[in-house]
Residue frames as qw, qx, qy, qz and C-alpha x, y, z in Angstrom:
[[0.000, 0.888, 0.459, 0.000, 0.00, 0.00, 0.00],
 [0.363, 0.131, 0.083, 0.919, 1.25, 3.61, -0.80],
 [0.130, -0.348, -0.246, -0.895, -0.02, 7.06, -0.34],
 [0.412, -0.354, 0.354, -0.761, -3.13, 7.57, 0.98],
 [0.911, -0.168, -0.289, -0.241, -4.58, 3.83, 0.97],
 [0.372, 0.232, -0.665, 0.605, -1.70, 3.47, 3.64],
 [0.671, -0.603, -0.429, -0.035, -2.68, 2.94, 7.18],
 [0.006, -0.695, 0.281, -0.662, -1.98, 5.66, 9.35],
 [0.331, -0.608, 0.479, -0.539, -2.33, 4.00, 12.62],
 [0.498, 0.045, -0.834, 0.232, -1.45, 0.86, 14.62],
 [0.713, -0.611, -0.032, -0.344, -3.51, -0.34, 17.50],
 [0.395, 0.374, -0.741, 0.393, -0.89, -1.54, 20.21],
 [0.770, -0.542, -0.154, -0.298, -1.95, -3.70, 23.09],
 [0.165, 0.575, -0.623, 0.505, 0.58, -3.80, 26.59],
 [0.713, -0.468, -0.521, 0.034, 0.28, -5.37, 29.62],
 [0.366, -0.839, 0.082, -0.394, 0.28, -3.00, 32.68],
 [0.512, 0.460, -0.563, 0.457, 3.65, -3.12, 34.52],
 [0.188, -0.250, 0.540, -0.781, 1.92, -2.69, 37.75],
 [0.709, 0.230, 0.268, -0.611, -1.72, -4.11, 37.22],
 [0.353, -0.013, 0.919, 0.175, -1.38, -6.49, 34.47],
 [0.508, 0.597, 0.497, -0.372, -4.15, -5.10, 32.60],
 [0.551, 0.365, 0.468, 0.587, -4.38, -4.67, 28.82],
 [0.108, 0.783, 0.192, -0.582, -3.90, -1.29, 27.53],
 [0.598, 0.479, 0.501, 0.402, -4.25, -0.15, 23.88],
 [0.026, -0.726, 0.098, 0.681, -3.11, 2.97, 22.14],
 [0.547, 0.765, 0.339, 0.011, -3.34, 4.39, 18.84],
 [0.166, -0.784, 0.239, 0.549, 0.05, 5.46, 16.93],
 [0.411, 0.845, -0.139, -0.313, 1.72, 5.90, 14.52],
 [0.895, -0.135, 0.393, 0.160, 3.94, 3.38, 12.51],
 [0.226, 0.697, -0.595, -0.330, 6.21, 2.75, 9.87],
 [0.933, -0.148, 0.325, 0.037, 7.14, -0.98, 8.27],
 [0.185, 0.810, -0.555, 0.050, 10.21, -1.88, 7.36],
 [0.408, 0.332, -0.844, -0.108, 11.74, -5.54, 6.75],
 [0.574, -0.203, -0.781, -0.139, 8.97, -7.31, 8.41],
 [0.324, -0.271, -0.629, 0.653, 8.72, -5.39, 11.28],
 [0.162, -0.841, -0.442, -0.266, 6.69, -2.54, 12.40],
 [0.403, 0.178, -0.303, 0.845, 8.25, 0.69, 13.98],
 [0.192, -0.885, -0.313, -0.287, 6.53, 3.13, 16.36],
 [0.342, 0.318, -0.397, 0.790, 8.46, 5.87, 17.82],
 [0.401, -0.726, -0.542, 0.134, 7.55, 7.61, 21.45],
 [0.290, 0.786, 0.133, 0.530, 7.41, 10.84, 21.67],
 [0.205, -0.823, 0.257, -0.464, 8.02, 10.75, 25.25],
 [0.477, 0.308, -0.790, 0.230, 10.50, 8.13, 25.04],
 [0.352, -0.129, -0.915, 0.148, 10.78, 6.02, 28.43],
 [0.169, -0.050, 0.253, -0.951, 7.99, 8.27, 29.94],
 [0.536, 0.059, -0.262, -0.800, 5.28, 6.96, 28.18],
 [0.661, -0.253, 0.605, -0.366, 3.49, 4.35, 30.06],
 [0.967, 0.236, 0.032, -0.086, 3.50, 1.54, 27.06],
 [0.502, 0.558, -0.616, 0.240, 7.01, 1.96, 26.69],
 [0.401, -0.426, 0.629, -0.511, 6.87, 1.19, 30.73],
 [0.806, -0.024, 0.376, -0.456, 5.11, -1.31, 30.33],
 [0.792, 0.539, -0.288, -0.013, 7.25, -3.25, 27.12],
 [0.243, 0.570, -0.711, 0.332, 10.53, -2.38, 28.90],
 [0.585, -0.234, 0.666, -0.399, 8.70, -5.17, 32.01],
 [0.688, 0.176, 0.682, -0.175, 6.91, -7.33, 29.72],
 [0.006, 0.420, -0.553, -0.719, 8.37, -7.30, 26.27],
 [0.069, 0.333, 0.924, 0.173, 4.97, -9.62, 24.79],
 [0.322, 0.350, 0.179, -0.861, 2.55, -7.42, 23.08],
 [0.460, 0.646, 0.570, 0.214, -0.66, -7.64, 20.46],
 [0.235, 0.541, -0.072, -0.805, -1.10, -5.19, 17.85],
 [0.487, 0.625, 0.609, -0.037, -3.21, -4.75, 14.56],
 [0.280, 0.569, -0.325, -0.702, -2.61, -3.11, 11.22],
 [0.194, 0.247, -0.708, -0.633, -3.67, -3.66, 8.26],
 [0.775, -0.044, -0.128, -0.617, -6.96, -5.45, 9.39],
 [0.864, -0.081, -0.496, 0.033, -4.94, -8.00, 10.94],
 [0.691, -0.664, 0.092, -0.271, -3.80, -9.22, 14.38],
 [0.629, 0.338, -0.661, 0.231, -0.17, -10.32, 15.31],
 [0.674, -0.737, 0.013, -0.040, 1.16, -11.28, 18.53],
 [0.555, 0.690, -0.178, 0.429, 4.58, -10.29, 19.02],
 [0.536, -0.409, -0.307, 0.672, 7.73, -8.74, 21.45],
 [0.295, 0.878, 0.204, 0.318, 8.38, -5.83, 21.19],
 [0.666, -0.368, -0.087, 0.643, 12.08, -3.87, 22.20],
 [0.172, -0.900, 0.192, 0.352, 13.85, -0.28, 22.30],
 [0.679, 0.424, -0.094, 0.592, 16.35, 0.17, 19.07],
 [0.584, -0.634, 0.021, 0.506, 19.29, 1.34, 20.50],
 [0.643, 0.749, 0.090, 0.131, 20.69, 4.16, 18.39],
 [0.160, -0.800, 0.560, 0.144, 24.14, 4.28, 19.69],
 [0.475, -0.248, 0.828, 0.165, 24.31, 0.60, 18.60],
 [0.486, 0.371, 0.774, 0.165, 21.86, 0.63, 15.58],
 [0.027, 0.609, -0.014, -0.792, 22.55, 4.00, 14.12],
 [0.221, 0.132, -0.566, -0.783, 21.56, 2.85, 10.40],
 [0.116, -0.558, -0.811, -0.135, 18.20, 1.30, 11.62],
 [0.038, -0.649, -0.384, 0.655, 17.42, 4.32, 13.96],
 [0.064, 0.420, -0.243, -0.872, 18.11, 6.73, 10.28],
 [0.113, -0.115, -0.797, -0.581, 15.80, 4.53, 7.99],
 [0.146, -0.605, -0.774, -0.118, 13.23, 4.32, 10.29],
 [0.055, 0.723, 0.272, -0.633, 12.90, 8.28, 11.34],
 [0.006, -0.210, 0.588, 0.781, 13.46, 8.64, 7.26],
 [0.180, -0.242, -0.873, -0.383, 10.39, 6.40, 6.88],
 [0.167, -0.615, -0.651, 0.412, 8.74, 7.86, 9.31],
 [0.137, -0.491, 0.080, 0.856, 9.86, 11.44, 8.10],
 [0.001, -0.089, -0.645, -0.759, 8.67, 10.53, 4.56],
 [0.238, -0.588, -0.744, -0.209, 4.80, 9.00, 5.40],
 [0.407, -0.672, -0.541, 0.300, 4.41, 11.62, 8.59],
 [0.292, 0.713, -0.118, 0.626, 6.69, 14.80, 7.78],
 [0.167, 0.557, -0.478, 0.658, 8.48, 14.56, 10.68],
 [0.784, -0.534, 0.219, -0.228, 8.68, 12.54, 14.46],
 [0.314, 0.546, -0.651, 0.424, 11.12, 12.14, 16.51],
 [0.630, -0.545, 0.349, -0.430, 11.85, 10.24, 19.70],
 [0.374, -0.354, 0.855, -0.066, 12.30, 6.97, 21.48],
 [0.833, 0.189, -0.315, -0.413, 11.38, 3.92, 18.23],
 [0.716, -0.081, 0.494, -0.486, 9.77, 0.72, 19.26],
 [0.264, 0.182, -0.868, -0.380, 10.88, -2.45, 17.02],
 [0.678, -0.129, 0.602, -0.400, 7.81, -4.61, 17.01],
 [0.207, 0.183, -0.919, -0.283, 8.47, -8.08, 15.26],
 [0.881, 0.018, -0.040, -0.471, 5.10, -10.30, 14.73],
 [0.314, -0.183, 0.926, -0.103, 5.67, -13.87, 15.94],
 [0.182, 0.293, 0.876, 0.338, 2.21, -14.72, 14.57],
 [0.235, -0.052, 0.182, -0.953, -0.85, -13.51, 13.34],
 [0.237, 0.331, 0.836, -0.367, -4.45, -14.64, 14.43]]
């Protein structure tokens, strides 16, 4: 998909680092060799990243489908040409976001 018939948002489901409950959020994505990217804007602040960096097993949805999946922190002192492709891709579909990106890899989907 290109342009606008692209999917602008990912549904991400966490498990509560404290509670254990499911929470879901709406962001913004990129894909990129089989993965999915989503950046935070308020890097380790943001309670799903909290909640990944405990329990690294997440669900999400795009594209009208369901994966289950990990999901981990690129490191951009160690992965400085994934961190530039995927705020490029991100820069191209979104004009521009920046922050802490989220690698999520699909294990399966349902």
């Amino acid at each position: 998909m290109t342009g606008l018939n692209q999917p602008q948002f990912l549904y991400l489901i966490t498990s509560g680092w404290i509670t254990g409950k499911e929470h879901r959020i709406e962001i913004w994505f990129v894909e990129h060799n089989k993965r999915y990217y989503v950046i935070s804007e308020r890097r380790e602040q943001a309670h799903w990243v909290q909640n990944i960096s405990n329990n690294s097993r997440i669900t999400f949805s795009v594209h009208d489908r369901t994966f289950e999946g990990t999901a981990r922190i690129v490191d951009p002192k160690n992965e400085p040409e994934l961190t530039n492709r995927i705020f490029e891709l991100m820069d191209s579909k979104y004009k521009g976001h920046q922050g802490l990106i989220v690698e999520l890899t699909p294990l399966n989907s349902f």
